[in-house]
C-alpha positions as CSV (number, residue, x, y, z in Angstrom):
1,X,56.1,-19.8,40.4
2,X,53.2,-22.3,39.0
3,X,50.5,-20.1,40.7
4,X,52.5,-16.6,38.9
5,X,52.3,-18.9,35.8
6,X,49.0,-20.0,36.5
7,X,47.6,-16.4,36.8
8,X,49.3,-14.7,33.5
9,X,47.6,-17.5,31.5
10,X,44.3,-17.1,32.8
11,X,44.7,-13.2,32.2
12,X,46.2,-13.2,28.7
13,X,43.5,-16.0,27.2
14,X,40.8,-13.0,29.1
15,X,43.1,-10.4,27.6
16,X,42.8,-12.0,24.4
17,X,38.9,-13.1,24.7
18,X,37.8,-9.8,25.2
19,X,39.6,-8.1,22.6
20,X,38.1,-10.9,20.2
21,X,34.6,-10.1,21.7
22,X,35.4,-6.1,20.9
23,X,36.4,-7.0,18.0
24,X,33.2,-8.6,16.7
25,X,31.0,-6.5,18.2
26,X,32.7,-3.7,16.0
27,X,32.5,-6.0,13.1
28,X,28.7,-6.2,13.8
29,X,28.1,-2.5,14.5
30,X,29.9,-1.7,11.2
31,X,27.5,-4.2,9.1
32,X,24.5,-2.7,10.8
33,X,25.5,0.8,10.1
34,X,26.3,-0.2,6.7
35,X,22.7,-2.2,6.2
36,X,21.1,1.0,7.5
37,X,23.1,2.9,5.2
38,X,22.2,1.0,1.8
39,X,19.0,0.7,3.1
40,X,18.3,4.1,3.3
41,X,20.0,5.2,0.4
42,X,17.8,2.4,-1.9
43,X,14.7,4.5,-0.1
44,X,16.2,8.2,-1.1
45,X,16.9,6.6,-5.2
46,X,13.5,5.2,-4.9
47,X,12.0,8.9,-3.9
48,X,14.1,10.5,-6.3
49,X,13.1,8.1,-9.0
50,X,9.8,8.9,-9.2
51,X,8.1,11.7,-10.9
52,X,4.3,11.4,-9.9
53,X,1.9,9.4,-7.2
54,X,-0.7,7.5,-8.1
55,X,-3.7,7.2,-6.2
56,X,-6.3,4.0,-6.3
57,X,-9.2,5.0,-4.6
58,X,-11.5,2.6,-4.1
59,X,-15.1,2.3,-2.5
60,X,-15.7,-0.3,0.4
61,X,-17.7,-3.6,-0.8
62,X,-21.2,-3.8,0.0
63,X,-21.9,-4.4,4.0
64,X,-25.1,-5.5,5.5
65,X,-26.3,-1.7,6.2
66,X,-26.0,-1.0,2.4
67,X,-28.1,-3.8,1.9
68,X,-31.0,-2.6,4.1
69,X,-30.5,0.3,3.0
70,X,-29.6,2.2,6.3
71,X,-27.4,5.1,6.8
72,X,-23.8,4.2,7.7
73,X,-21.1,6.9,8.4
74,X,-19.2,6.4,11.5
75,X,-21.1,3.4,12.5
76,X,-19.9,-0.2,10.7
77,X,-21.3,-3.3,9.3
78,X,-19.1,-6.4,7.8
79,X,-19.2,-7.3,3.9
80,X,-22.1,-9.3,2.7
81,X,-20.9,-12.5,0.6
82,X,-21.7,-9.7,-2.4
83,X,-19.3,-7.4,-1.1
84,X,-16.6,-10.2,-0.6
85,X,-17.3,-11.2,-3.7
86,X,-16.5,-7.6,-5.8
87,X,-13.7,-6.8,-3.4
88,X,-12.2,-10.3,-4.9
89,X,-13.1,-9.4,-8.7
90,X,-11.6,-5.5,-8.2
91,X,-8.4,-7.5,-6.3
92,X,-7.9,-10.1,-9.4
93,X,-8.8,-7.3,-12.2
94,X,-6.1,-5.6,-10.8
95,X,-3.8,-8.3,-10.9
96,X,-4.7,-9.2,-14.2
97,X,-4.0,-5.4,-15.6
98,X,-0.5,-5.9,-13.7
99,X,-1.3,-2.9,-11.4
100,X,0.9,-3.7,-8.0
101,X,1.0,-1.0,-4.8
102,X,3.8,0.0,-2.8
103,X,1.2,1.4,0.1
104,X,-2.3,0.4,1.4
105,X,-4.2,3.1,3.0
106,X,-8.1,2.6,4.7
107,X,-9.9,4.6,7.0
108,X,-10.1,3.0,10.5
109,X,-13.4,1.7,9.6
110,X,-13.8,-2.6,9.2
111,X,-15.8,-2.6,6.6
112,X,-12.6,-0.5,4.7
113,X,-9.8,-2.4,6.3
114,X,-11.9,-5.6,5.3
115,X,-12.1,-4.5,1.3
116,X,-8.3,-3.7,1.5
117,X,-7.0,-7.3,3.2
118,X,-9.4,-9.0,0.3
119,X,-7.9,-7.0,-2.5
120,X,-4.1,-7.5,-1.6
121,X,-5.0,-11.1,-1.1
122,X,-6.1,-11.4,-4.4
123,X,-4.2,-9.0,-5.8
124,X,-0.7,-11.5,-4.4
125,X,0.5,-8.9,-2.2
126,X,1.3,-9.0,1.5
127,X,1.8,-5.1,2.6
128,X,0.9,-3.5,6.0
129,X,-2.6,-1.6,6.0
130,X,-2.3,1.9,6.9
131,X,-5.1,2.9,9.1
132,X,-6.5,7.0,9.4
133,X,-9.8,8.0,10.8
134,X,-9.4,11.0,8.3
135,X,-10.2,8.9,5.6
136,X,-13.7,7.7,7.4
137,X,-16.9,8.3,5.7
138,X,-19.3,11.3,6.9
139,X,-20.4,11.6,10.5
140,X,-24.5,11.5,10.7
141,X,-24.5,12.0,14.2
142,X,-28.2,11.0,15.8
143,X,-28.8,9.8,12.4
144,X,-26.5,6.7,12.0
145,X,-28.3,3.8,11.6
146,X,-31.7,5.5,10.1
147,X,-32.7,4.1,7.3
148,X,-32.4,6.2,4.4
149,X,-35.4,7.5,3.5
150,X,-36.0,8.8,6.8
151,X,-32.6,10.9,7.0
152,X,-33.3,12.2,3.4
153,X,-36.6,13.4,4.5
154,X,-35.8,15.0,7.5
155,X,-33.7,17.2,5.3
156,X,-35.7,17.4,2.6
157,X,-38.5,18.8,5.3
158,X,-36.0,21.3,6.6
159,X,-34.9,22.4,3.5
160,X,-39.2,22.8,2.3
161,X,-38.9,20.0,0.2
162,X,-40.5,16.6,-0.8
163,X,-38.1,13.7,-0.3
164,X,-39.3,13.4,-4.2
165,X,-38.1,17.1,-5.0
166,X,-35.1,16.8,-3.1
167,X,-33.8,13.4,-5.2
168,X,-34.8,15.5,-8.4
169,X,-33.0,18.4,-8.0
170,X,-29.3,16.4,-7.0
171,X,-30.0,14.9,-11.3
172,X,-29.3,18.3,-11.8
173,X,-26.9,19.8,-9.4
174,X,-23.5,19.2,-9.1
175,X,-22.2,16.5,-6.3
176,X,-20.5,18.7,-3.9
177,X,-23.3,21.8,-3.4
178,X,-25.3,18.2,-3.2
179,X,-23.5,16.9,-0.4
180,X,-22.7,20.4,1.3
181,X,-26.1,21.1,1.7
182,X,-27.1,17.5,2.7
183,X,-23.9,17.5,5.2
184,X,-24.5,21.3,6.8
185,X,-28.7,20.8,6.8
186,X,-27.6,17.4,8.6
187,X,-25.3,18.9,11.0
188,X,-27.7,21.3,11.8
189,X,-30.4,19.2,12.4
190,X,-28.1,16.8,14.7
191,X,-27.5,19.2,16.9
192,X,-31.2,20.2,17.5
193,X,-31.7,16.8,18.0
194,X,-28.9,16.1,20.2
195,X,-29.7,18.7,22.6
196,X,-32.9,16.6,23.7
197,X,-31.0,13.9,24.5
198,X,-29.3,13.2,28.2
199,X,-25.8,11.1,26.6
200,X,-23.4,13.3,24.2
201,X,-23.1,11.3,21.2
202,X,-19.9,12.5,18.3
203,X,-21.7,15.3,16.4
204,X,-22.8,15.0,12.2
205,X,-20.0,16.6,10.4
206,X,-21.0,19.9,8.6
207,X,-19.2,20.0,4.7
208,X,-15.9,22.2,6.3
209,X,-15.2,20.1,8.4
210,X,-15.2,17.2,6.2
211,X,-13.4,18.6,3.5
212,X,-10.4,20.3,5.7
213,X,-9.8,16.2,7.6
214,X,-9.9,14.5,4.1
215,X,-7.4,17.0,2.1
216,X,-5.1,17.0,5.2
217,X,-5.7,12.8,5.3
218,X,-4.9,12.6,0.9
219,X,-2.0,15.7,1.4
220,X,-0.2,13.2,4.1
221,X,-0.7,10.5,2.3
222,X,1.3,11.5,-0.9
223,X,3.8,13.5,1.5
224,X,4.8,10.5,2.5
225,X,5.2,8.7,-0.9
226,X,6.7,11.1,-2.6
227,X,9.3,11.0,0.3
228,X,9.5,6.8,0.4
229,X,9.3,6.5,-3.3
230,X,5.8,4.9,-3.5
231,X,4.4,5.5,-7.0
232,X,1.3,3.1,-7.2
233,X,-0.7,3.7,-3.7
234,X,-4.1,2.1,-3.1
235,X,-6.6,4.2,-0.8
236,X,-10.0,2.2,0.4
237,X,-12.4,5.4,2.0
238,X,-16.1,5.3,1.5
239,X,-18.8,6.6,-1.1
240,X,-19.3,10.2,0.1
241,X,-16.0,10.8,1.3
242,X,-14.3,9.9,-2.0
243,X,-16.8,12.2,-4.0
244,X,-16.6,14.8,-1.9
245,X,-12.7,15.0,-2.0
246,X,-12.4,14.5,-5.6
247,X,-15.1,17.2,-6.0
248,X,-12.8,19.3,-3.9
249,X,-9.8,19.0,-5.6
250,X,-11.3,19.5,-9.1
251,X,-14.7,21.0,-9.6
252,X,-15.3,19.1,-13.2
253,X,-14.9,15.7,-11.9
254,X,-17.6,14.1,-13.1
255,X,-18.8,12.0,-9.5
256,X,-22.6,10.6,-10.1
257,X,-25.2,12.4,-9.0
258,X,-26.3,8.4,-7.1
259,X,-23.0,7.9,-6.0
260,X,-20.1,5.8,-6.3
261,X,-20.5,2.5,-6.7
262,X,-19.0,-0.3,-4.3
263,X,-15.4,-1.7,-5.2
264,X,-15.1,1.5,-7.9
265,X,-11.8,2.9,-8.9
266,X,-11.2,6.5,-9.1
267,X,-8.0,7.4,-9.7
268,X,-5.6,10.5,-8.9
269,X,-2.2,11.5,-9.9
270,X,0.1,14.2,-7.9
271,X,2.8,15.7,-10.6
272,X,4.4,19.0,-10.6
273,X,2.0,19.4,-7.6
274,X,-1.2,19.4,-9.4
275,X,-3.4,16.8,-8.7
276,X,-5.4,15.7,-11.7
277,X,-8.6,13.1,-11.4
278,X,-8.3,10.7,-14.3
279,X,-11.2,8.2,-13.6
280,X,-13.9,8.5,-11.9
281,X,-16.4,5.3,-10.4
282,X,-14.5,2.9,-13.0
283,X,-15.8,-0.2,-12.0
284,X,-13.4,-1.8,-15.6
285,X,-11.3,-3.4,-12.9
286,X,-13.9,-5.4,-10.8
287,X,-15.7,-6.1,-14.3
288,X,-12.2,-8.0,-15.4
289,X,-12.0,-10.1,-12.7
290,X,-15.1,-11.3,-12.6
């Protein structure tokens, strides 16, 4: 009778532990599903809160190959204490003029992922970097690495130009025949040149190609804020890239016939699906937090 007693105990207290156990692990399943919930609702009110996207595109600092004056597409190069030093002053203007992001977005590229860490350091914020090879700047090809000069001439020549008429006629013409004709003559000649060599190297980039990766790199990019409610969104790309897509998207943007400069600002909004280029190479933020 002990033993029968014995036995019903030990089975009603494990009768009774596992219901407690079921019990709580309901309780907890119900909180999670309920954390999930709000947190997913607080996303779809953000989303639907918002009424326009608002792109900071920004230049890379200044890396060692800009210094010496090289070409540098695919190929990278660290800041130089300069560039450090203006991706700081464009992180504290911006902190000064209150402007906060709710997204960081670089191309895969150190020298861009390396301007973005220095601006949301200085800038107080602590968000995850997005990295997309679409975002990269043009692909020279054989060329990467040339110094300038000698890439611009090369063109120049197989366009039946002077290096010195070539840089004199892009005063006059607009940025993106500029670049078009500088990307497709480049591509061209790449390919010539690549053909002599034994190793396949990644082709230069003709002007279609770069366009078509860069609006599908900016279209994803506000796709997916508009849908997580990210109004303020800070892009970091590279000096050709950035002109080249805001030339795309609006033929009267007025992108320098030199170039952007490094740790410039230019910024796009996306309302009503029209995308509308307010600024262009502002360097006002980097200026204030000097």
């Amino acid at each position: 009778m002990k033993k029968f007693i014995g036995y019903m105990s030990a089975f009603l207290l494990g009768t009774m532990l596992l219901t407690g156990c079921q019990t709580a692990s309901v309780k907890q399943l119900e909180t999670a599903v309920t954390k999930a919930e709000a947190e997913k609702a607080s996303v779809e009110e953000s989303a639907a809160a918002i009424q326009a996207v608002t792109l900071y595109i920004t230049r890379h600092g200044k890396t060692m190959l800009n210094t010496s004056d090289r070409s540098q597409g695919w190929i990278d190069a660290p800041l130089t204490p300069a560039g450090i030093e203006v991706a700081s002053a464009l992180g504290r203007g911006l902190k000064s003029e209150g402007v906060e992001f709710d997204a960081v977005y670089t191309s895969d590229s150190g020298r861009a992922i390396e301007t973005a860490e220095i601006v949301l350091n200085e800038n107080g914020q602590n968000l995850e970097i997005h990295k997309d090879k679409r975002l990269r700047e043009f692909n020279f090809g054989t060329y990467e690495g040339m110094p300038n000069d000698e890439m611009w001439g090369a063109i120049a020549a197989a366009q039946g130009m002077t290096l010195e008429d070539m840089m004199a006629s892009m005063q006059t013409g607009s940025f993106l025949d500029t670049v078009a004709s500088f990307a497709d003559t480049l591509a061209q000649l790449d390919k010539e040149k690549a053909a002599e060599e034994e190793e396949g190297n990644w082709p230069a980039e003709d002007i279609a190609a770069i366009q078509t990766r860069l609006q599908e790199a900016f279209g994803d990019i506000v796709k997916e804020s508009m849908d997580k409610g990210h109004a303020d969104v800070l892009v970091v790309s590279h000096g050709l890239s950035i002109g080249t897509y805001l030339s795309t998207i609006d033929a009267n943007a007025k992108v320098p016939a030199a170039g952007l400069k490094n740790a410039s600002v230019s910024k796009v909004v996306f309302k009503d699906g029209i995308y509308t280029v307010e600024t262009v190479n502002d360097m006002s933020y980097a200026e204030k937090g000097k």
